[in-house]
C-alpha positions as CSV (number, residue, x, y, z in Angstrom):
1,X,32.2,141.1,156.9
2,X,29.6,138.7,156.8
3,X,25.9,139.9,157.1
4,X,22.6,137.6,157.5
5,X,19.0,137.8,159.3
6,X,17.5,135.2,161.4
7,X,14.0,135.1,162.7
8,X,12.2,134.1,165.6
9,X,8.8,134.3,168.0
10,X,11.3,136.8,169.9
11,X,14.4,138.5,170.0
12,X,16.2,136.4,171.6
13,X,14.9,133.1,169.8
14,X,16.2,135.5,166.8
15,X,19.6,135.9,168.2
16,X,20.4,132.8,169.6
17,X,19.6,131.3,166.0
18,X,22.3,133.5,165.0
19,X,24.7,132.6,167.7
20,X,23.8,128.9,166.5
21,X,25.1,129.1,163.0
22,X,27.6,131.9,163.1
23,X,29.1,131.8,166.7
24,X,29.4,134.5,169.6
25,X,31.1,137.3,167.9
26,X,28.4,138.5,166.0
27,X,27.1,142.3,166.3
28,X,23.3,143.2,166.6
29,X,22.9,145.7,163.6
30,X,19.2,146.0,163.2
31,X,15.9,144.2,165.1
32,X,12.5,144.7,163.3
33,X,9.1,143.0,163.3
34,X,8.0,141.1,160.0
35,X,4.8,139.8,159.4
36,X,4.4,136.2,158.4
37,X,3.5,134.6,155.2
38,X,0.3,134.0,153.5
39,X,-3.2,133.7,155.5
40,X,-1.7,133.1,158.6
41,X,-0.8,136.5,158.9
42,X,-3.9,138.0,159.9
43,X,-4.1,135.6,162.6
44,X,-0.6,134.8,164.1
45,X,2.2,137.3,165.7
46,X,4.8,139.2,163.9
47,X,7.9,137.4,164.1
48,X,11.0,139.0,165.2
49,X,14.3,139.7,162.5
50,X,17.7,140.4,163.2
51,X,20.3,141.5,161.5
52,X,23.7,140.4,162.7
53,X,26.8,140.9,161.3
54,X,30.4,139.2,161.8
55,X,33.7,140.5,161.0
56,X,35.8,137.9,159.1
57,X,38.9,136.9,160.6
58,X,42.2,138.4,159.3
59,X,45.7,139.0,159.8
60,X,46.5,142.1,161.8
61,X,47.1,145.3,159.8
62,X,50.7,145.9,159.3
63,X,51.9,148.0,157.2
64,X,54.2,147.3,154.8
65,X,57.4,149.5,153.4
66,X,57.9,149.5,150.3
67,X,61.3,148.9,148.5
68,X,62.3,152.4,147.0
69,X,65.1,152.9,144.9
70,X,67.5,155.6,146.5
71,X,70.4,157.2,144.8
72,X,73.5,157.2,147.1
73,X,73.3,159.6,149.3
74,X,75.1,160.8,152.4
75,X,73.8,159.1,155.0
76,X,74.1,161.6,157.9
77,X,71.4,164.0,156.5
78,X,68.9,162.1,155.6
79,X,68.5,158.7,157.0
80,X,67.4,160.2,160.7
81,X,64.2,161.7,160.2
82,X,62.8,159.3,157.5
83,X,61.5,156.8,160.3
84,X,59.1,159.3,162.5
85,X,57.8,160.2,159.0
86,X,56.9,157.2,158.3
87,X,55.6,156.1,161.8
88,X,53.4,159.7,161.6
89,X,52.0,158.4,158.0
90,X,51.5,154.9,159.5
91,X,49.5,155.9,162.7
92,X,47.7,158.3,160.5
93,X,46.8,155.3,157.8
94,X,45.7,153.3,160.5
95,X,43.4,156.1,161.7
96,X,41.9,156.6,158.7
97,X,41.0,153.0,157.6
98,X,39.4,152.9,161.5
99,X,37.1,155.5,159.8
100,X,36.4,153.6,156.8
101,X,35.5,150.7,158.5
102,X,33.2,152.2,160.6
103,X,31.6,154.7,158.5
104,X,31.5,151.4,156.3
105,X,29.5,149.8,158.7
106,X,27.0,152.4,159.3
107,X,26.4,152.6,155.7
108,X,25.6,149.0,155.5
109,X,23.4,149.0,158.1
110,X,21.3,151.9,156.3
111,X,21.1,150.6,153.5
112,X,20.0,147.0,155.1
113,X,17.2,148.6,156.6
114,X,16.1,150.7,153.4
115,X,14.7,148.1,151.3
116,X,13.6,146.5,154.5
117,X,11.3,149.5,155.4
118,X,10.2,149.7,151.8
119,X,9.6,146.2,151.2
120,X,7.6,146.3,154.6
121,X,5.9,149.2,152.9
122,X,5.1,147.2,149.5
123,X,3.3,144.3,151.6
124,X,1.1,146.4,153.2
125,X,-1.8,145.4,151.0
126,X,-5.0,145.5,151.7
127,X,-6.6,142.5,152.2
128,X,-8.4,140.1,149.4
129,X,-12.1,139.2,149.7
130,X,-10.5,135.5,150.1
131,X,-8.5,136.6,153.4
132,X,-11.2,138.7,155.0
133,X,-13.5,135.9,155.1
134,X,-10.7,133.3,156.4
135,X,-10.4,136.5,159.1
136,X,-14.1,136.0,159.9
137,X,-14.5,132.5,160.0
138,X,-11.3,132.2,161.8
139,X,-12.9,134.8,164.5
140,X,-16.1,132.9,164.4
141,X,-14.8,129.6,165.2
142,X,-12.8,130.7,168.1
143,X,-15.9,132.5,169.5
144,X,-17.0,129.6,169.3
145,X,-14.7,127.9,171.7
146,X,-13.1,125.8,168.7
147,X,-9.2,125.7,169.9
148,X,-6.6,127.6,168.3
149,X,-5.0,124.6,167.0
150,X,-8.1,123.2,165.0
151,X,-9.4,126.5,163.9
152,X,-5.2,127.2,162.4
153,X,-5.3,123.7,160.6
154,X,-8.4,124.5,158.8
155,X,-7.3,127.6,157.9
156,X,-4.0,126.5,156.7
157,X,-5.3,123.8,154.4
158,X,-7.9,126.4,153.3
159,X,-4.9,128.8,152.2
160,X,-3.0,125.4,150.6
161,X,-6.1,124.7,148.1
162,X,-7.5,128.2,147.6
163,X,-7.3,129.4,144.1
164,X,-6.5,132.7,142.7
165,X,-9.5,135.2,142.7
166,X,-11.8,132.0,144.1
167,X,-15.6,133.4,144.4
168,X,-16.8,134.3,148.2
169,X,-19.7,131.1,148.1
170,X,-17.1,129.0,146.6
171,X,-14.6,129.6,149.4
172,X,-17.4,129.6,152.4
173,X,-18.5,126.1,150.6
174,X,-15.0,124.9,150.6
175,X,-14.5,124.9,154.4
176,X,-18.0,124.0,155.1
177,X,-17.5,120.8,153.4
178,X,-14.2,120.4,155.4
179,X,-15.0,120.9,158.6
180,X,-18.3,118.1,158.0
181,X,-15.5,115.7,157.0
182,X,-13.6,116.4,160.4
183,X,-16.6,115.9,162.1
184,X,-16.9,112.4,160.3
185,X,-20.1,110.4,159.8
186,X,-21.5,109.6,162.8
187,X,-21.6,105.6,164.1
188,X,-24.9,104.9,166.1
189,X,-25.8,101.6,167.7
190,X,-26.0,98.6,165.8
191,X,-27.9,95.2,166.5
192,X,-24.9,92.3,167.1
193,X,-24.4,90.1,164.1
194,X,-26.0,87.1,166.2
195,X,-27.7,87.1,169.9
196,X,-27.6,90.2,172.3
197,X,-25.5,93.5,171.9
198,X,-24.5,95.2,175.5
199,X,-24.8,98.8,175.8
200,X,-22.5,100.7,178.6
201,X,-22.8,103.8,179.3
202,X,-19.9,105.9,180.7
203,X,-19.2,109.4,181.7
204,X,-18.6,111.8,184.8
205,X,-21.5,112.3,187.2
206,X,-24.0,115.0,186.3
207,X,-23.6,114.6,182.9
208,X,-27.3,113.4,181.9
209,X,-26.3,109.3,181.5
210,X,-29.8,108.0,182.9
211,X,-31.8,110.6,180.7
212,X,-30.0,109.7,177.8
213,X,-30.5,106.1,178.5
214,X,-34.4,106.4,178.8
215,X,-34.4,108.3,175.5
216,X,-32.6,105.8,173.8
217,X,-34.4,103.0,174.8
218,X,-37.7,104.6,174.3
219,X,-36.5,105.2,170.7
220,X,-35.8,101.7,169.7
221,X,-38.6,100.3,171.8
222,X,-41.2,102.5,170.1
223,X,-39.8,103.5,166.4
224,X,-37.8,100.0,165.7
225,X,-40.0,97.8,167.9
226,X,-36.6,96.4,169.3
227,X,-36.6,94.4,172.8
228,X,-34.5,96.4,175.6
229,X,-33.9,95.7,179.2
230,X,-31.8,98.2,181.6
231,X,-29.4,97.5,184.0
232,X,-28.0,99.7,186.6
233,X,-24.9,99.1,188.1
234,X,-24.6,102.7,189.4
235,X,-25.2,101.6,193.3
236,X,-23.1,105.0,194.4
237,X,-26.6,106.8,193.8
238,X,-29.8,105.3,195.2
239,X,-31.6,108.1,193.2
240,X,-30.4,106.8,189.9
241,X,-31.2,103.4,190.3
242,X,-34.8,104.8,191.5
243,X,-34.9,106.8,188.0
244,X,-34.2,104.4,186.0
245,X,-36.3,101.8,187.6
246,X,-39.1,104.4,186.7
247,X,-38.0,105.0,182.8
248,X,-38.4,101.1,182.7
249,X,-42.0,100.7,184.1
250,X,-42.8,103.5,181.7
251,X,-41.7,101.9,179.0
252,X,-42.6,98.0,180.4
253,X,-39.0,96.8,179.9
254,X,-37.4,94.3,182.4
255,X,-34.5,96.5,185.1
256,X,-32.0,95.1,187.4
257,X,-30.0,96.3,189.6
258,X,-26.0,94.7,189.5
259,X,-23.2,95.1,192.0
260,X,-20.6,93.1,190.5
261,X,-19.2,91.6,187.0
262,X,-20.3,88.5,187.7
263,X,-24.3,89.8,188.3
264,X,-23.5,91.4,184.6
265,X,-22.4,87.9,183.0
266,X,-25.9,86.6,185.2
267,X,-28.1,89.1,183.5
268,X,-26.5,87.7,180.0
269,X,-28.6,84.7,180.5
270,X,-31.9,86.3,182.2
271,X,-32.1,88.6,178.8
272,X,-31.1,86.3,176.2
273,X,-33.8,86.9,173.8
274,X,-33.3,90.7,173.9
275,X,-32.2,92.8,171.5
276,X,-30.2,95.1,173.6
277,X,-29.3,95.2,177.3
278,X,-28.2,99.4,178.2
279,X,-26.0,99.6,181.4
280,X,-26.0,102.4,183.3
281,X,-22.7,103.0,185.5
282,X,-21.4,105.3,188.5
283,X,-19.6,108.5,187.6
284,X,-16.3,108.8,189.2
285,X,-13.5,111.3,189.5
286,X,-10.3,111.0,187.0
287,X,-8.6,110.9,189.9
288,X,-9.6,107.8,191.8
289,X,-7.6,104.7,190.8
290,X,-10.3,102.5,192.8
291,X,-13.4,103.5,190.9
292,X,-11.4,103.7,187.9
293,X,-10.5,99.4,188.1
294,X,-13.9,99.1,189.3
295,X,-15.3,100.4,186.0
296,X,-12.9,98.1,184.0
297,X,-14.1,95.1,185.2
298,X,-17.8,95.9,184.5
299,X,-16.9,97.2,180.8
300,X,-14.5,94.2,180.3
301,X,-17.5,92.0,182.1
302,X,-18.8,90.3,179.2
303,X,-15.8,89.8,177.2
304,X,-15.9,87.0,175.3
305,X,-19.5,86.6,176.5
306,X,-21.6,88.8,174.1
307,X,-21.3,91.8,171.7
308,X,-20.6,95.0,173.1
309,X,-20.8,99.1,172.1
310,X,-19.4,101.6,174.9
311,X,-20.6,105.0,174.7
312,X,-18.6,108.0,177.1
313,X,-21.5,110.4,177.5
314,X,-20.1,114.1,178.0
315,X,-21.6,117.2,178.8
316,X,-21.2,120.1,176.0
317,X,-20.8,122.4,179.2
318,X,-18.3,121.2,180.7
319,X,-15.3,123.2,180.5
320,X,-12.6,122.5,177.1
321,X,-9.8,121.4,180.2
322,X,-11.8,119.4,182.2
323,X,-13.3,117.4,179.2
324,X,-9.3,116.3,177.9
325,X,-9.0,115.1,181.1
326,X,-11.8,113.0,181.3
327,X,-11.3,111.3,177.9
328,X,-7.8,111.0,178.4
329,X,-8.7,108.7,181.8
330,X,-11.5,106.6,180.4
331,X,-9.1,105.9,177.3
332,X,-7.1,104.1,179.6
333,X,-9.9,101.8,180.3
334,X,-11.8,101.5,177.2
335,X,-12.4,102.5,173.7
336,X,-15.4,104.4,173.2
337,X,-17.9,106.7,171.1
338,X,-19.1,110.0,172.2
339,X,-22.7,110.7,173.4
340,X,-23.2,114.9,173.9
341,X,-25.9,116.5,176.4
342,X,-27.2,119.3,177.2
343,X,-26.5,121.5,174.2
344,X,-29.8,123.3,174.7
345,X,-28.0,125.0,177.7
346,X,-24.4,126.2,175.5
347,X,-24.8,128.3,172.6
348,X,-21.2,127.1,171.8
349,X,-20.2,123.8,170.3
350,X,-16.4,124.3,169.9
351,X,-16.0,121.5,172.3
352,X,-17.7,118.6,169.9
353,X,-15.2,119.8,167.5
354,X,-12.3,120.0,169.9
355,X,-13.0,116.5,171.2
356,X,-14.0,114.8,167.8
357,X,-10.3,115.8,166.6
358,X,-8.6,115.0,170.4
359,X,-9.6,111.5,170.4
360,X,-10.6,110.2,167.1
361,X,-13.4,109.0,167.7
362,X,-16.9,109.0,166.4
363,X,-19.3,111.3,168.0
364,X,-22.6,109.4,167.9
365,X,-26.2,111.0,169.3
366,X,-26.5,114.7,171.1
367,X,-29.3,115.8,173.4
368,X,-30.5,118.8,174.1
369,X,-33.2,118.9,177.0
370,X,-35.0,116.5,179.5
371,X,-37.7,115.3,177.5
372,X,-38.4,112.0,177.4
373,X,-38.3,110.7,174.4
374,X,-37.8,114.3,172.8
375,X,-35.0,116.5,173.0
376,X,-32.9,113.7,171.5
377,X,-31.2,112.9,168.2
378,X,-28.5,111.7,166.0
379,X,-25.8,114.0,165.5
380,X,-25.5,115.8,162.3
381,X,-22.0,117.0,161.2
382,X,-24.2,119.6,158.7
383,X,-25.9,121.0,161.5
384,X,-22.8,121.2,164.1
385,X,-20.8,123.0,161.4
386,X,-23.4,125.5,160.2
387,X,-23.6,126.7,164.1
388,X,-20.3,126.8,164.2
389,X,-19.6,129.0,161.5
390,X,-22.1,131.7,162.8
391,X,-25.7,129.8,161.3
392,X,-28.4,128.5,162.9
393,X,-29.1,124.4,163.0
């Protein structure tokens, strides 16, 4: 008899393992719950075991007479009722190793499950300082909207390079500084090796791109003394062509409005001598294949022409689903950094996390109200991380 476990998210994930490697025949003899291994534990499932069992192939009992030697004797008397004997003692053998086997078989199965339910009984440990506080950051980060996935990872490498009895700050340290380095360092604009660098701004509608815009400029007009002029080529919305054209008198920079590529490659010339030119552009659905060509051409409008930086402005309110969906289209279109608003109306920033790690990127500036020029600033990894494991930035 041939006797082995298999596990799985499920019984049957369990059993059809087992019907994988040891074929059909196999009998169910036990089906438990085990917890995993290591951290993990505290935060996955059990997983499902079963114990199968498989009766080796053999050759059908017969049993076989043995040779006796008789002395000659009359044949009359004797020979007759030897064979019902026999056939009495063989049905009665075969009986009785039936019982065997399946007394054999219980036995085997309790003494399977035995050590099982005392070596179930053994890892019942209470927890180490180390693993409560994986526990609690682990919680925290998922109340913080920081997907299951990420918050697993972190927690897995955590487990890979902790060290036995490793002190409480030591450990809280450890996956501080590893969650900063997720984050990355953030990439903000940069003045083009030689003439003007274009600025386009992308992102939904709603999201805060004209805001942002003005705060930008105002920052490197005032505190770098840089030369900016706007452009709007978001025509969709006569009220954010208005608001814009407003930010600009404030601030005495040059504003055009553009309704092609070719006005775009125009405007190159008009603003030579600036430092920066920041397009604004129309929000439009993932779903619209029109407005999504439209946008490549004025992204892809200077190609070739002058330096450019895109940035895909996203609101930190904006639900996790939604937000894959939108990077996912404007990836199609054009690489990118990340520009967050409105975090002053979220106490959650899973989501900068959750996007940083879906698309690779760098995430660049966050806002966080409609002040102009306040309420703006670079992001900080430090400060994203401390919120996000339960501190204040």
């Amino acid at each position: 008899m041939i006797i082995k476990k298999f596990q799985g998210k499920n019984e049957l994930e369990a059993i059809e393992a087992a019907k994988k490697e040891m074929g059909n025949n196999i009998v169910t003899m036990n089906v438990r719950s085990v917890k995993r291994k290591g951290i993990l534990r505290f935060f996955l499932s059990d997983l499902i075991e079963v114990t199968v069992a498989l009766e080796e192939e053999r050759e059908k009992y017969t049993p076989i007479r043995k040779e006796e030697k008789r002395e000659p004797v009359p044949a009359a008397p004797v020979r007759m009722p030897l064979p019902r004997i026999q056939e009495e003692e063989r049905r009665g053998d075969s009986t009785l190793l039936e019982k065997k086997l399946d007394n054999l078989h219980s036995l085997l199965e309790q003494q399977l499950q035995k050590p099982e339910e005392e070596k179930e009984e053994e890892e019942e440990e209470p927890p180490s300082e180390f693993e409560k506080l994986m526990k609690l950051l682990y919680n925290t980060m998922l109340d913080n909207e920081v997907d299951e996935k990420y918050a697993n990872q972190i927690i897995d490498e955590m487990e890979k390079s902790a060290k036995p009895n490793m002190p409480f700050d030591y450990a809280l340290t450890n996956v501080y500084q590893k969650m900063v380095l997720k984050f990355g360092k953030p990439e903000e604009i940069s003045p083009a090796d030689n003439g003007t660098k274009v600025i386009f701004f992308i992102g939904p509608t709603g999201v805060g791109k004209t805001t942002t815009i003005a705060k930008l400029a105002s920052s490197f007009i005032v505190d770098e003394k840089k030369k900016v002029a706007l452009i709007t080529a978001d025509t969709y919305r006569i009220a954010a062509a208005e608001q814009l054209r407003t930010y600009a008198g404030i601030l005495e920079v040059p504003f055009r409005v553009v309704y092609s590529p070719e006005e775009i490659r125009q405007a190159l010339g008009a603003f030579a001598g600036f430092d920066y030119i920041f397009i604004d552009t129309s929000g439009h659905s993932y779903q619209n294949e029109e407005q999504k060509q439209n946008m490549s051409q004025i992204v892809h409008s200077v190609d070739g022409k002058a330096e450019k930086e895109v940035y895909l402005v996203l609101s930190a309110t904006t639900k996790y689903r939604d937000l894959l969906r939108i990077v996912d289209t404007y990836s199609e279109i054009i690489e990118y950094k990340l520009i967050f608003t409105k975090l002053d109306e979220t106490s959650s920033l899973g989501n900068l996390l959750n996007l940083k790690l879906y698309t690779g990127t760098s995430l660049s500036y966050i806002t966080c109200g409609q002040n102009v020029p306040d309420d703006f600033r670079v992001f900080s990894p430090q400060d994203a991380v401390k919120q996000l494991l339960g501190g204040k930035n």
